[in-house]
Structure formats: structure tokens, C-alpha cells
C-alpha positions as CSV (number, residue, x, y, z in Angstrom):
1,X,118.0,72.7,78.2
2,X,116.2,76.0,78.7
3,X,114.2,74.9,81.2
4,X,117.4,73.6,82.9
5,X,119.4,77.2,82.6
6,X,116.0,78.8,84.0
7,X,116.0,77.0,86.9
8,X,119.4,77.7,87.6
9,X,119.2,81.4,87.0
10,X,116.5,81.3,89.5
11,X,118.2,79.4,91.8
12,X,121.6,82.1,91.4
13,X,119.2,84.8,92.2
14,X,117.1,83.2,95.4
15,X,120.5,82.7,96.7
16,X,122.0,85.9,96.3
17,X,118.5,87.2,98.1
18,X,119.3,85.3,101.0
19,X,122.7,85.6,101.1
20,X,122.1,89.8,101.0
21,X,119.2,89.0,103.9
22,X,121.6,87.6,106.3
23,X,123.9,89.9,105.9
24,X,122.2,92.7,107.5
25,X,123.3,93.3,111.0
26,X,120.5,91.3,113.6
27,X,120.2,94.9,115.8
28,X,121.3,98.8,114.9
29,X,123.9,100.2,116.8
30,X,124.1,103.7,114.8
31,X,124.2,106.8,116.3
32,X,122.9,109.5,114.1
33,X,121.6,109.7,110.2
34,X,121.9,106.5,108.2
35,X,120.8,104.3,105.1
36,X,119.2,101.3,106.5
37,X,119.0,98.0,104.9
38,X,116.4,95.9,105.6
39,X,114.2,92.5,104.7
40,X,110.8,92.5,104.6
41,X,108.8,90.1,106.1
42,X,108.0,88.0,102.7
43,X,106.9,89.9,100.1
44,X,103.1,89.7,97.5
45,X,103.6,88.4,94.1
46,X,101.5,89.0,91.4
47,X,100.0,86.7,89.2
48,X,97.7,87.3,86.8
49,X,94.8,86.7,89.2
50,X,96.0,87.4,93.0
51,X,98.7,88.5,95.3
52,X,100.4,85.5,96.4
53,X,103.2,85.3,99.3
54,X,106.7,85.3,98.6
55,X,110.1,85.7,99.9
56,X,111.6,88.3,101.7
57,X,113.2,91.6,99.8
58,X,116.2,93.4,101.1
59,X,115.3,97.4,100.6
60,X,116.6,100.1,102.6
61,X,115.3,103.7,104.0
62,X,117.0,106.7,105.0
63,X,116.9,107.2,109.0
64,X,117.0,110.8,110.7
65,X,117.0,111.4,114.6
66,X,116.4,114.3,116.4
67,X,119.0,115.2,119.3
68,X,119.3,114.1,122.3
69,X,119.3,110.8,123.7
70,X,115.8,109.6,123.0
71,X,114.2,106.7,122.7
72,X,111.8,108.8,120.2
73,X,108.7,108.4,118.5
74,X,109.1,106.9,115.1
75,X,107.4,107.9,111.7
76,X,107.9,105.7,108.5
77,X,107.6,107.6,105.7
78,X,105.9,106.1,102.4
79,X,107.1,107.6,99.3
80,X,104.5,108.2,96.1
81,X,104.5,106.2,92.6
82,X,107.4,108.5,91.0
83,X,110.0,107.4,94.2
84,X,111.5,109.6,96.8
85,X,110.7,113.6,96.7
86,X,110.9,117.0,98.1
87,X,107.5,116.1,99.6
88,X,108.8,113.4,102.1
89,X,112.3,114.7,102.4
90,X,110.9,118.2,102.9
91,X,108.2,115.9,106.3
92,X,110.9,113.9,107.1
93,X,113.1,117.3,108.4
94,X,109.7,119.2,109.7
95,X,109.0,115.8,112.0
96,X,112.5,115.5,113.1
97,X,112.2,119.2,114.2
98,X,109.2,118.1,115.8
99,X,110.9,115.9,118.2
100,X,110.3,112.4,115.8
101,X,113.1,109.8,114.1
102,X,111.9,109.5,110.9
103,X,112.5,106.5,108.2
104,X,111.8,107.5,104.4
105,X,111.3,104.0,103.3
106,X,112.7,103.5,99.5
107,X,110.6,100.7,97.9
108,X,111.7,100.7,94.7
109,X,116.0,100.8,94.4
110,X,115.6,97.1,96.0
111,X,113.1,96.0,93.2
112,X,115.5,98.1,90.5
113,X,112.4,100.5,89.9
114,X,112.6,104.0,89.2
115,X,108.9,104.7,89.2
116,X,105.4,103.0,88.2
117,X,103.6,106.2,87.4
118,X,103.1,105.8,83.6
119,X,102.1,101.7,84.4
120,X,100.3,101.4,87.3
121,X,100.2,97.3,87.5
122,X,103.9,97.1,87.7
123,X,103.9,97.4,91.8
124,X,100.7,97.8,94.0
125,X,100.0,99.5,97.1
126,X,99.0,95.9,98.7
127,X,102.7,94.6,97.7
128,X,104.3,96.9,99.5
129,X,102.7,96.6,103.1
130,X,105.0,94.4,104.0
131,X,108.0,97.0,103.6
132,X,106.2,99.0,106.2
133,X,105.8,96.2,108.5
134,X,109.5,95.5,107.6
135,X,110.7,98.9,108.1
136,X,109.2,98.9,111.7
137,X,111.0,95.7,112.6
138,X,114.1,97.0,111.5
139,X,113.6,100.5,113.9
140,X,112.8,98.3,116.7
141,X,116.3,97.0,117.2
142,X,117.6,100.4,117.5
143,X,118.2,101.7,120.8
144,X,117.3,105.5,120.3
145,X,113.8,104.8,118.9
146,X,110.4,103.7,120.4
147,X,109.0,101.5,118.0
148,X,105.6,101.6,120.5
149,X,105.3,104.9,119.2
150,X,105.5,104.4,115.5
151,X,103.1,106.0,112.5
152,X,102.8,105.3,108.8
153,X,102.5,108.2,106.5
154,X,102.4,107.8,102.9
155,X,102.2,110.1,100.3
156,X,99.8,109.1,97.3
157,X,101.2,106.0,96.5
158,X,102.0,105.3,99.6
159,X,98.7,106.6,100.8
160,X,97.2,103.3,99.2
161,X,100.1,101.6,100.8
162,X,99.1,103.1,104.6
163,X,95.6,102.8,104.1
164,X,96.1,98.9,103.3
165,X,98.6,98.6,106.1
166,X,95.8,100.3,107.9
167,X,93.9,97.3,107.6
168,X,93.3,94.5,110.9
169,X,94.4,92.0,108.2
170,X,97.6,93.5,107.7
171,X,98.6,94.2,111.3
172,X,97.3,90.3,111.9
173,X,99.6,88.8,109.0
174,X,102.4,91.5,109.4
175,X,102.4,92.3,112.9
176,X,101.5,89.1,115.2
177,X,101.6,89.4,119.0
178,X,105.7,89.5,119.0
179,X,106.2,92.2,116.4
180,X,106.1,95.5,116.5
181,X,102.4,97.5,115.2
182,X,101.8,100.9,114.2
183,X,99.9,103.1,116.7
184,X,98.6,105.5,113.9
185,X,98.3,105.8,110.0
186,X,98.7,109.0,108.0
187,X,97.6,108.8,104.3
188,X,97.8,111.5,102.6
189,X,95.6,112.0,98.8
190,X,95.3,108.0,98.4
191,X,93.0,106.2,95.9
192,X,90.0,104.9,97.9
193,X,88.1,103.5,95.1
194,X,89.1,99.4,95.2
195,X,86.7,98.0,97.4
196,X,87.4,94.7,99.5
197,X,86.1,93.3,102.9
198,X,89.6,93.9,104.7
199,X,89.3,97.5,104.6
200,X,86.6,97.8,106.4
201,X,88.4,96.6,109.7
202,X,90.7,98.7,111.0
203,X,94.1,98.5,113.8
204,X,95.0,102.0,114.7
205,X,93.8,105.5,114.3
206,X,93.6,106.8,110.7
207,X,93.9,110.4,109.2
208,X,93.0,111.5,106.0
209,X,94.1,114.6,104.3
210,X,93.3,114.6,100.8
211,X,92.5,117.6,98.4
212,X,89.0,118.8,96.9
213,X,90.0,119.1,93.7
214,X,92.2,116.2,93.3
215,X,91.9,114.5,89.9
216,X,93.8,111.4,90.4
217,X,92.8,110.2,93.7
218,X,89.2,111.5,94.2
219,X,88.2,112.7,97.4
220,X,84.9,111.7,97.2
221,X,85.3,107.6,97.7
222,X,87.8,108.9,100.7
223,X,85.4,110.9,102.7
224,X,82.7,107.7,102.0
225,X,85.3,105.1,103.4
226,X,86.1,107.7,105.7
227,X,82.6,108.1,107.3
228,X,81.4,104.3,106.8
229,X,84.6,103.6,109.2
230,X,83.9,106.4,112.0
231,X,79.9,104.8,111.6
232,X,81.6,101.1,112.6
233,X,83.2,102.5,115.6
234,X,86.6,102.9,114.4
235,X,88.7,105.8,115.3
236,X,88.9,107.7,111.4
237,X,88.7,111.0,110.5
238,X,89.6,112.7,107.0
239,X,90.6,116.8,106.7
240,X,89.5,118.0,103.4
241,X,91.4,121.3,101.7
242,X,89.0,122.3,99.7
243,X,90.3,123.4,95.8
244,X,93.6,121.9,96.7
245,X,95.1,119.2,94.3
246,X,97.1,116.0,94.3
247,X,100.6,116.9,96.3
248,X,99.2,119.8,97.7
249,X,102.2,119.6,99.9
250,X,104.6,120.1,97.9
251,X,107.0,122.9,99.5
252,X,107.8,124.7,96.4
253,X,104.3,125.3,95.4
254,X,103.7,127.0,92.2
255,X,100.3,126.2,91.4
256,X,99.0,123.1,89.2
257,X,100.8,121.2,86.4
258,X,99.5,118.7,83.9
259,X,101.3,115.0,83.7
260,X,100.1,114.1,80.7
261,X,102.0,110.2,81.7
262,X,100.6,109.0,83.8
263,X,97.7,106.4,84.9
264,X,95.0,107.6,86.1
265,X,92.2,105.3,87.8
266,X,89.8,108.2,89.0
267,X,87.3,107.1,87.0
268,X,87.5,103.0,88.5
269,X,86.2,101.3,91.1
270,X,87.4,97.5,91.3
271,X,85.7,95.4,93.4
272,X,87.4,91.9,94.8
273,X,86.0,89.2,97.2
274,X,89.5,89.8,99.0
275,X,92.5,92.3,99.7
276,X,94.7,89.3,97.8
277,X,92.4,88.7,95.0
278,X,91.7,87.7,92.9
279,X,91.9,90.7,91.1
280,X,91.1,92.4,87.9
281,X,92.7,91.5,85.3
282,X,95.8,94.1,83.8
283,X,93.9,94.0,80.4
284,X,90.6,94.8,81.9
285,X,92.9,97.6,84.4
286,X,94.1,99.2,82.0
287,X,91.1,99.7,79.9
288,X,89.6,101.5,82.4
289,X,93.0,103.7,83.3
290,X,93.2,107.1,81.7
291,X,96.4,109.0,81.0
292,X,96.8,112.2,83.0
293,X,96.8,113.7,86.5
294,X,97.1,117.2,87.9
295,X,99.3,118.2,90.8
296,X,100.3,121.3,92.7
297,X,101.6,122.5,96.1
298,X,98.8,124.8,97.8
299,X,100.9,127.1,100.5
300,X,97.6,127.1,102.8
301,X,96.8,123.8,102.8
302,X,100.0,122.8,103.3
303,X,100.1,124.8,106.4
304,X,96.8,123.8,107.8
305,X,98.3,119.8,106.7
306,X,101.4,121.2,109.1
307,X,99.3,122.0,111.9
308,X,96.8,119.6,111.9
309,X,99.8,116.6,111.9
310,X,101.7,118.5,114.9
311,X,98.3,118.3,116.9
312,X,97.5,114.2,115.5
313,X,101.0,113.0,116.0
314,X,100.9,114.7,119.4
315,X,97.6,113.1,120.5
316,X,98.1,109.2,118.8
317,X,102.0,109.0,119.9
318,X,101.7,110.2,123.1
């Protein structure tokens, strides 16, 4: 009889998924700032050993567009493990000023999370590629946005999200021939220590920016993947701001502060035969994770982030 109720309770909930799915409008038609709903193109469950595929999952993203009549440039914006912040609101306005539509994609109010700071196995970077994929589709159908001029830029987080979107594999799986691809990928202060074949193949430019003195998502695997990339002939580079810490860019500065919650995998470096797995086990994860990260916004390096993603943007988007 449980058994029986289980199955049904599963069935209620596929069926409100879908049912939410094929509600959402086939093309946009707005004009100027707007929540977006969209589905992803399936989804990555985890099991105890890999990333499987799954079924689609309706999320949603804030759109802003600068004025005029466009089509413009498009830059998804990838939010970090605590959710939506002054850091990518604060880009999302400084881009749009620039000339670009920006989407701040939210990938947690659609999976009812609020953050997956303090457990880092709840939600993984690799899951959420396909809400950047996703998200692109979505921008495509609108008619004041070039979708052949689209970046990903994540933000810790969703650093590890655009360096795995980054990857031929998930351009390939996400992105076939009729979809829309991403021209360029902007992570900012990921965590380059898993190691897997994918990410050694590349689809687009990618820029690193990443602080010297970041605690949580060490510098030093980044600059290795970094170079080991440019050495294969792909098109990488990686701007070091040297003393400047996890969310360097935050606007309001301040100097550093302690979060004494959080996971912490600086001192890791997981290995798998593939980008899905299988994986480490969460028991052997978090035996390895610490608790405890610095941050801080860095007013320089902020600037010189500023600057140097004008003068990017400007060169991959053109």
C-alpha cells in the first residue's frame, strides 16, 4: 500500500511538472524588464554514484534590456551557492549600461532551495548546466536579443557551473546543431580542482578571473587548467588579482569576513573517469570538506574585473 501511494505521489508531481512546462508561452513577446519562466532541457539526477538524465525543470530568471530597439548581445548570469546577490544584480545593471540584455538565471526557487552553502552535495555545478543551456533557448525566442551573441558568467558557484558548460561535451549534449551555443564563458573564482576528461575540451573562449588569496576556490588548480588549455590550442586565458579573495567583486567592499558555515573543498581534488560519474561518494565528500571560507569585495580588483570584461565582452561578442 505504500508502495502504491508512492507511486502515485510521484505520478501527481511528474504531472504537475509538465503541466507547468507547457504552460510557458512557445516565444517572448515582452518589451522591457521581466521574470522569465523557463524549462530546461532535462535536468542531472544524482544518485549515489553518477549524474543520471532526467526531466525537464521549470525555473525562471530575471531579464533586463538596454534601450533602444536592439537585437542585443545577451549575458546569462550564474548566481553563487548562497542564491541571487548584490554581486550579479550589481553586473547585471553595469552590462546593461554597457549595451548587453542580461538574464540573472535563479536556479534554486524552481528546486525550492534557498542555498547549498553549508551542504555542498545537495546541488552541483554539473546539474545545473542544463539551466544555462535552457536559459539561452528561452532568450532566443525573444525578438530584441541576439542569442548568436550570448556569454555565460557565473559567479563562484556558478563559476563551476560555466566552466562545466564550458566544456565540448556540454555544448554537444546541450546545444546540438539547431540550438542556440554560447560564444564565450566568464567564470569568475570557480573550484578547478575535480578533474575529468570532459574538461579538457573546450567550445568557446574562456576567461578566468579569480583572486590570489582565495581560500575556497584556490587559484592555483585554475591557473593549471588554465595554462594546460591555452597549451591544447584552446582560446583560455585567466586574470589573477593578486591578495584579492573569494567575491572580490562585491560592490560594497569592506574588506574580508569569515563564514564559519560553510563547505569548503580547497583542500580536495576528486578525480572521475567522467563529467557524469561515477562520482565520489557524499560520505567520502564530506570527509574531505572543511567548514569555513573567507570573502571580501576588493575596490581595485573589482575595477580592473570592470575593465578587463568591457574589453572581453567587446572582443568575443562582437
Amino acid at each position: 500500500m505504500g508502495r502504491r501511494r508512492a507511486l502515485c505521489v510521484i505520478s501527481v508531481a511528474l504531472a504537475g511538472l509538465a503541466t507547468a512546462a507547457r504552460a510557458i508561452p512557445p516565444a517572448l513577446a515582452v518589451i522591457g524588464a521581466a521574470t522569465l519562466s523557463f524549462a530546461t532541457p532535462g535536468s542531472l539526477d544524482r544518485t549515489e554514484t553518477r549524474f543520471v538524465p532526467g526531466g525537464p525543470v521549470v525555473l525562471s530568471g530575471e531579464l533586463l534590456l538596454p534601450d533602444g530597439g536592439g537585437p542585443f548581445p545577451v549575458v546569462v548570469l550564474a548566481h553563487g551557492c548562497g542564491g541571487r546577490t548584490v554581486v550579479d544584480r550589481t553586473w547585471a545593471i553595469v552590462l546593461r549600461d554597457w549595451g548587453y540584455a542580461t538574464f540573472a538565471l535563479d536556479s534554486f526557487t524552481g528546486r525550492n532551495l534557498h542555498e547549498v552553502c553549508s551542504d555542498a552535495t545537495v546541488l552541483s555545478g554539473i546539474q545545473r548546466i542544463p539551466d544555462a543551456y535552457g536559459a539561452l533557448r528561452r532568450l532566443a525566442t525573444h525578438p530584441r536579443i541576439d542569442a548568436r551573441r550570448a556569454a555565460l558568467m557565473g559567479f563562484s558557484h556558478g563559476g563551476i557551473l560555466t566552466l562545466n558548460a564550458a566544456t565540448l561535451w556540454a555544448k554537444e549534449t546541450y546545444a546540438p546543431a539547431s540550438q542556440p551555443a554560447f560564444r564565450a564563458f566568464l567564470p569568475f573564482y570557480p573550484y578547478c580542482n575535480s578533474v575529468y576528461p570532459e574538461r579538457d575540451h573546450v567550445s568557446a573562449p574562456v576567461r578566468i578571473h579569480i583572486g590570489g588569496a582565495d581560500d575556497w576556490t584556490p587559484a592555483a588548480s585554475c591557473v593549471s587548467l588554465a595554462e594546460s588549455l591555452k597549451a591544447a590550442g584552446y582560446d583560455v586565458a585567466i586574470t589573477l588579482h593578486p591578495g584579492a579573495h573569494h567575491g572580490f567583486d562585491n560592490p560594497w567592499g569592506g574588506g574580508s569576513v569569515r563564514l564559519p558555515g560553510v563547505d569548503n573543498g580547497a583542500a580536495c581534488a576528486f578525480r572521475m573517469p567522467s563529467i557524469l560519474g561515477p562520482i565520489p561518494p557524499r560520505a567520502e565528500i564530506k570527509a574531505c570538506l572543511t567548514k569555513g571560507a573567507t570573502i571580501g569585495g576588493d575596490r581595485k580588483a573589482l575595477e580592473e574585473a570592470q575593465i578587463n570584461v568591457r574589453a572581453q565582452l567587446a572582443t568575443l561578442l562582437k
